[in-house]
C-alpha positions as CSV (number, residue, x, y, z in Angstrom):
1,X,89.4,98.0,112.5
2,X,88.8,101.5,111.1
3,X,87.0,102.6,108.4
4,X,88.4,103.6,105.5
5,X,88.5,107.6,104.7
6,X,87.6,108.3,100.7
7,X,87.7,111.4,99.0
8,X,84.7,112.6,97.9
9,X,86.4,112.1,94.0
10,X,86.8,108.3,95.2
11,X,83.0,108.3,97.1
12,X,81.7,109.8,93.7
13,X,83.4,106.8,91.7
14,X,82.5,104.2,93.7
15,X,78.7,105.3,94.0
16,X,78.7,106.0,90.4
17,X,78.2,109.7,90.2
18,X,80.1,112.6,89.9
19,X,81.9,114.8,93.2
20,X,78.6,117.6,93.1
21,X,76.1,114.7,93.8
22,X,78.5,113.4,97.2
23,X,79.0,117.3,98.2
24,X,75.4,117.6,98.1
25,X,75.2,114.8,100.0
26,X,77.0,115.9,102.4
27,X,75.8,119.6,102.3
28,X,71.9,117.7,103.1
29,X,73.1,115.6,106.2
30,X,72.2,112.6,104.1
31,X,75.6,111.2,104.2
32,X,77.6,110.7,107.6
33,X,81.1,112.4,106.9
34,X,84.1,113.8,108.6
35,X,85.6,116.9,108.9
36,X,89.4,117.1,108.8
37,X,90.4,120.5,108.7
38,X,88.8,122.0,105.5
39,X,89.1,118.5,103.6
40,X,86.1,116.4,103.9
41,X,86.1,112.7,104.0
42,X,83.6,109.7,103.2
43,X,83.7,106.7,105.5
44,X,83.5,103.5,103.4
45,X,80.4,102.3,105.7
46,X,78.8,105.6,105.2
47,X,78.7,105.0,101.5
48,X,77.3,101.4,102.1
49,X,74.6,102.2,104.5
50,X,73.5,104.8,102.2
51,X,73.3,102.4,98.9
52,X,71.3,100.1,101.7
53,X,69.1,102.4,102.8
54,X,68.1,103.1,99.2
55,X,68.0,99.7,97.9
56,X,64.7,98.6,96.4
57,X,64.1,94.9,96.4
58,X,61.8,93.5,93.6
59,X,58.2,93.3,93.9
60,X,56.9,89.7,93.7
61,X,54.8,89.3,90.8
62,X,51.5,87.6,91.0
63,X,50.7,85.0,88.2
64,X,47.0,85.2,87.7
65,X,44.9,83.2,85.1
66,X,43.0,86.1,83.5
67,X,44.6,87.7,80.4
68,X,45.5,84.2,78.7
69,X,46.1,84.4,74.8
70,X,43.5,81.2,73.6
């Protein structure tokens, strides 16, 4: 099944940001797009690989004994 096309209006909503962010995006080659005509289109994946890539998981904290209030 094919991806779904967005506009970069709809990439911007979805990602949470506004359309200069995605253009810039797109202007950097740090977003895979496609080129119909003069529009420009956001694969759905391409936004999802890119929240992935740039996902921070939390660092695991380490209890230790020192520091205790008595």
């Amino acid at each position: 099944m094919a991806d779904r096309l967005l506009t970069v209006a709809e990439a911007g909503d979805i990602l949470g940001t506004g359309e200069r962010f995605v253009r810039r995006l797109i202007a950097e080659r740090r977003i895979r797009y496609v080129k119909l005509g003069r529009p420009v289109r956001v694969p759905e994946s391409a936004l999802a690989e890119y929240v992935e890539a740039r996902t921070v998981e939390p660092a695991r904290r380490v209890r230790t004994g020192y520091g205790r209030a008595a």
